[in-house]
C-alpha positions as CSV (number, residue, x, y, z in Angstrom):
1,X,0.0,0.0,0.0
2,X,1.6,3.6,-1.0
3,X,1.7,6.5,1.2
4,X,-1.4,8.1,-1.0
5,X,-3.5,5.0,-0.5
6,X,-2.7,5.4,3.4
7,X,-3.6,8.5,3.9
8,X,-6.8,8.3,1.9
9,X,-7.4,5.3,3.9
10,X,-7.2,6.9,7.0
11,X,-9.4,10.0,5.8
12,X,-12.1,7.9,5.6
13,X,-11.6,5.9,8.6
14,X,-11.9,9.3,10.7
15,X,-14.4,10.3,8.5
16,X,-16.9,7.2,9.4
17,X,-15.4,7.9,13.2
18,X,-16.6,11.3,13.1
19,X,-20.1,10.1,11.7
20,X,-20.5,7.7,14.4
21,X,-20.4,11.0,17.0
22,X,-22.4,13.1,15.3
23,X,-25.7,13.9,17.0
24,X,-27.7,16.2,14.3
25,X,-30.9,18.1,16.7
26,X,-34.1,17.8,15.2
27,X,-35.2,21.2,16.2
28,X,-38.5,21.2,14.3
29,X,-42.3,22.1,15.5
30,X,-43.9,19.2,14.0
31,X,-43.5,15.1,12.8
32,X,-43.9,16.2,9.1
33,X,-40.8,19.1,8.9
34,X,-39.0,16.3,10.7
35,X,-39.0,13.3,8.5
36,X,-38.6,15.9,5.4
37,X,-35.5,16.9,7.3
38,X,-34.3,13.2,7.9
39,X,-34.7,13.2,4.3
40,X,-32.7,15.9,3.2
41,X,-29.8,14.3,5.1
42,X,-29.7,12.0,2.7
43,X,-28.2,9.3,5.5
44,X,-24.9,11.8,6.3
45,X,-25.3,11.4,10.3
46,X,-26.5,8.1,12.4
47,X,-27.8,9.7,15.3
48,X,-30.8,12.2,16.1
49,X,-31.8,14.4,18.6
50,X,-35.4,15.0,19.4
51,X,-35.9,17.1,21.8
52,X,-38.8,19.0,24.2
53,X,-40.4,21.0,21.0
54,X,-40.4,17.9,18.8
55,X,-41.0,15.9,21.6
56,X,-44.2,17.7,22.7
57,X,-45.3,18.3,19.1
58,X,-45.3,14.4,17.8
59,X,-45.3,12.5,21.0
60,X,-43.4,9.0,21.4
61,X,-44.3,8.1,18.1
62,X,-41.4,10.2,16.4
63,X,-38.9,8.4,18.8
64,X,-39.7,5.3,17.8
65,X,-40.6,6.1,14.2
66,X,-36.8,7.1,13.4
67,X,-35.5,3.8,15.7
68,X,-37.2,2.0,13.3
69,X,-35.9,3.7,10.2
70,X,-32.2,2.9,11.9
71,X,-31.4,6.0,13.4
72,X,-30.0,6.3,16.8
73,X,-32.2,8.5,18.7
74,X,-30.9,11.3,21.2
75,X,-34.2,11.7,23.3
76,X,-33.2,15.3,25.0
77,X,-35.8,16.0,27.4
78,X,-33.9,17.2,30.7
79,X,-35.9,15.3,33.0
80,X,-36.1,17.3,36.3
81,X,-38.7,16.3,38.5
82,X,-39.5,13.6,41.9
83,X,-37.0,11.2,41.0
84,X,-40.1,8.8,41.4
85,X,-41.7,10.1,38.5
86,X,-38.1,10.6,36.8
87,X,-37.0,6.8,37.3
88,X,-40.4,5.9,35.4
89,X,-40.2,8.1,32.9
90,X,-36.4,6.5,32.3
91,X,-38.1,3.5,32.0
92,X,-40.4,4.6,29.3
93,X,-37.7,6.0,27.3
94,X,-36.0,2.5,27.3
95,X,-39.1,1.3,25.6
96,X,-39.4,4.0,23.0
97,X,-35.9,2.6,22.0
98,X,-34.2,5.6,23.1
99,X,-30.4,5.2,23.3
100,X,-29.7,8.6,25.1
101,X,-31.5,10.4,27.5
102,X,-31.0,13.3,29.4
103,X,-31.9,14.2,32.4
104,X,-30.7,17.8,34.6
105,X,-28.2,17.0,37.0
106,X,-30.1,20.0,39.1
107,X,-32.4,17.8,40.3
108,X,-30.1,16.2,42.6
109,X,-28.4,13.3,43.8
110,X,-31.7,11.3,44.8
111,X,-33.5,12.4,41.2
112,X,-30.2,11.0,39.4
113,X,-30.2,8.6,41.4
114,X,-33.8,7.0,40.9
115,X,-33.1,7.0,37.4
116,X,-29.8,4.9,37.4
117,X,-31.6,1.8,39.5
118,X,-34.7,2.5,37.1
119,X,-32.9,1.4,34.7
120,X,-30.6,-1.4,36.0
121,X,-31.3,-4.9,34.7
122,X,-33.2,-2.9,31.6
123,X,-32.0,-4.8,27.8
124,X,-30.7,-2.1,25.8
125,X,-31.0,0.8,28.3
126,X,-30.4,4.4,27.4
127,X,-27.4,6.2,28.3
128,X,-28.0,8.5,31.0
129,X,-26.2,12.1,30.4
130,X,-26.9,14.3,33.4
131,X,-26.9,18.4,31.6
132,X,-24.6,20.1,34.0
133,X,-24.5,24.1,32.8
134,X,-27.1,25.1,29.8
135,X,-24.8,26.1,27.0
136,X,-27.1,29.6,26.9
137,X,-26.0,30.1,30.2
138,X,-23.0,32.5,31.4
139,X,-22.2,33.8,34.7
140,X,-24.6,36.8,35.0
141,X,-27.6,34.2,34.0
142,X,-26.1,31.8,36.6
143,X,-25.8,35.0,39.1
144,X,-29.5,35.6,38.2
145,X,-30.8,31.7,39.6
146,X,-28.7,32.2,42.4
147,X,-25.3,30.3,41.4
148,X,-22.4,32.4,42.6
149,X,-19.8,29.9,41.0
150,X,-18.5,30.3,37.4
151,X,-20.1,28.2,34.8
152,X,-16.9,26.1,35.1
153,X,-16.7,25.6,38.2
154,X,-20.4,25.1,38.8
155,X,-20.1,22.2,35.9
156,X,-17.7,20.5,37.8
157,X,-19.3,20.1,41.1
158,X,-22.7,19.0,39.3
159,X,-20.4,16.5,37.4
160,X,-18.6,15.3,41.4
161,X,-22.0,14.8,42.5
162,X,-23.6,12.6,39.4
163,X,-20.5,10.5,39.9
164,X,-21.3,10.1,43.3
165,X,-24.8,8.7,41.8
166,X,-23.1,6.6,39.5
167,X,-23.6,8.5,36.3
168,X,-20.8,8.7,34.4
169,X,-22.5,10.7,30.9
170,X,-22.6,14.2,31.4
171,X,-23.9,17.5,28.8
172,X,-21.5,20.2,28.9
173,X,-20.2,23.2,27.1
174,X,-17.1,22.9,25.1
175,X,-15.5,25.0,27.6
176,X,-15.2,22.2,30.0
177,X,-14.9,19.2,28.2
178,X,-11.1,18.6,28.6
179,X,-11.7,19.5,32.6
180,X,-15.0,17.0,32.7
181,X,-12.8,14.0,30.5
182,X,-10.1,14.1,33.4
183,X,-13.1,14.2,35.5
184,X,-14.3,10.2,34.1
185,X,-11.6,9.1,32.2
186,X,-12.1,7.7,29.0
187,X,-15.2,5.9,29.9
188,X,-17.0,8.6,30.3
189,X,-19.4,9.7,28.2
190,X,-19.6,13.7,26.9
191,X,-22.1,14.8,25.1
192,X,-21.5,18.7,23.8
193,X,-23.4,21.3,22.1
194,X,-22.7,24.4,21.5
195,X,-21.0,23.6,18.6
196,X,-20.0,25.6,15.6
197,X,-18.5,24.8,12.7
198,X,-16.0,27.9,11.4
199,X,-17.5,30.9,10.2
200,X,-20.8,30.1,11.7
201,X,-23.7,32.4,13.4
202,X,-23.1,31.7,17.2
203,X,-26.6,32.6,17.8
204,X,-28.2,32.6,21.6
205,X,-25.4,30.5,22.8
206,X,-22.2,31.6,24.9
207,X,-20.1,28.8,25.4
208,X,-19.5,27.6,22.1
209,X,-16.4,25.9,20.1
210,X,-15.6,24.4,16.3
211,X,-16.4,20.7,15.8
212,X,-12.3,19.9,15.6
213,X,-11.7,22.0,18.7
214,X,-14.5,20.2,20.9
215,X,-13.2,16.3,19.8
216,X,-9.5,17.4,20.3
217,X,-10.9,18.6,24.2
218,X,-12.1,15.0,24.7
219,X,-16.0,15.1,23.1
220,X,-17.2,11.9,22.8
221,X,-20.6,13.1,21.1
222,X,-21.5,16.8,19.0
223,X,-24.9,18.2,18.7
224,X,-25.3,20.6,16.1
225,X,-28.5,21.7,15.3
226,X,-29.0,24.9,13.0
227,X,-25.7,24.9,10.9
228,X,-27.5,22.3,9.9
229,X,-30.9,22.4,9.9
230,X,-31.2,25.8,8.6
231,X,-29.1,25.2,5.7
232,X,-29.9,25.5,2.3
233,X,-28.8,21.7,2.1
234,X,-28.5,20.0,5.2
235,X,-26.4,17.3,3.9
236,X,-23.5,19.3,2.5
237,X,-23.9,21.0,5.8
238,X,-23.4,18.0,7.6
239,X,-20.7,16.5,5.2
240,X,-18.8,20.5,6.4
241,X,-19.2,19.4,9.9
242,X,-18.1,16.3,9.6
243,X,-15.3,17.2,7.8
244,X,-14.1,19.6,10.7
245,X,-14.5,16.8,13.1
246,X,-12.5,14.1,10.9
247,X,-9.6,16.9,11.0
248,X,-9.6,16.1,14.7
249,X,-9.3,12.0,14.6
């Protein structure tokens, strides 16, 4: 094999690694804008992300409607309630074929708790990934819910304490992913939005990084939602983002 044959080789190796972390966010208001947009991805990404506005708009049917086209779904709903009622709902996202789930590490340890033993001895459970720090969030809106700390350091100590509950997935900002990776070594699992690819809007978030910059940090998963979504062509968009990432691998 020559050294041109190699490289290209390798490309695509890091270019199917980056599209097995890719989580593209189905920010959409309704079931029919969201299969149009699974559509025009033309099959670029392997994971989904439906979240609270899809979620509320088509119901548990668009979860398991995209497991069953193949898709790996991201269900994003940042549980936060009695962890009784938190533990079922875990439970009901492991039948729905969900293979992430999210749940607001705010809630405390016995609400991530409660969710954890839900779903022990569940086939195929979802990933638990307790959101630390909003990426929309700075100091001055921390400040504003009473949370003195900075964003950092307020990440951290949310992350300490779902370890303590024996979560080891955590949502972050870019910001801290190289702290949080130390944080659970390389089992851990970090899912990080905020992303944006170079030359891109930033938009109404304030923590935010480039694809490459967020894998070299320790990302296990992105979630990029409106470089993508809002595109003229969401799958050259993708492909773009993808590229970046491949850079990094």
């Amino acid at each position: 094999m020559n050294e041109t044959t190699t490289q290209e080789t390798a490309a695509a190796t890091a270019l199917e690694q980056a599209r097995e972390r890719l989580i593209v966010a189905m920010d959409v208001p309704d079931a029919h804008q969201a299969m149009e947009l699974v559509s025009r991805l033309a099959g670029t990404c392997q994971w989904l992300k439906v979240g609270l506005e899809l979620y509320v708009a088509a119901g548990p049917r668009m979860v398991t409607a995209l497991a069953e086209q193949g898709y790996n779904v991201f269900l994003d709903l940042k549980l936060h309630d009695i962890p009784n009622t938190v533990g079922s709902t875990a439970r009901t996202a492991a039948v729905l074929g969900a293979k992430m789930l999210t749940l607001h590490a705010g809630g405390g340890p016995a609400m991530l708790t409660a969710a954890r033993e839900a779903l022990a001895g569940v086939g195929d459970a979802p990933q638990l990934l307790a959101v630390t720090v909003l990426t929309s969030m700075d100091a001055a809106q921390l400040k504003a819910v009473g949370v003195d700390r900075a964003p950092a350091d307020q990440v951290m100590e949310l992350a300490r304490m779902g370890k303590a509950c024996g979560i080891n997935g955590f949502v972050c900002s870019p910001q801290e992913v190289a702290a949080l990776r130390t944080l659970t070594g390389a089992e851990g699992v970090l899912v990080i939005p905020g992303i944006r690819p170079v030359g891109a809007a930033v938009g109404d978030q304030k923590r935010v990084a480039t694809p490459a910059d967020a894998i070299r940090q320790g990302a296990s998963y992105l979630v990029v939602g409106r470089p993508i979504t809002q595109a003229a062509n969401p799958a050259e968009a993708a492909e773009a983002v993808l590229n970046e990432m491949a850079t990094a691998l």
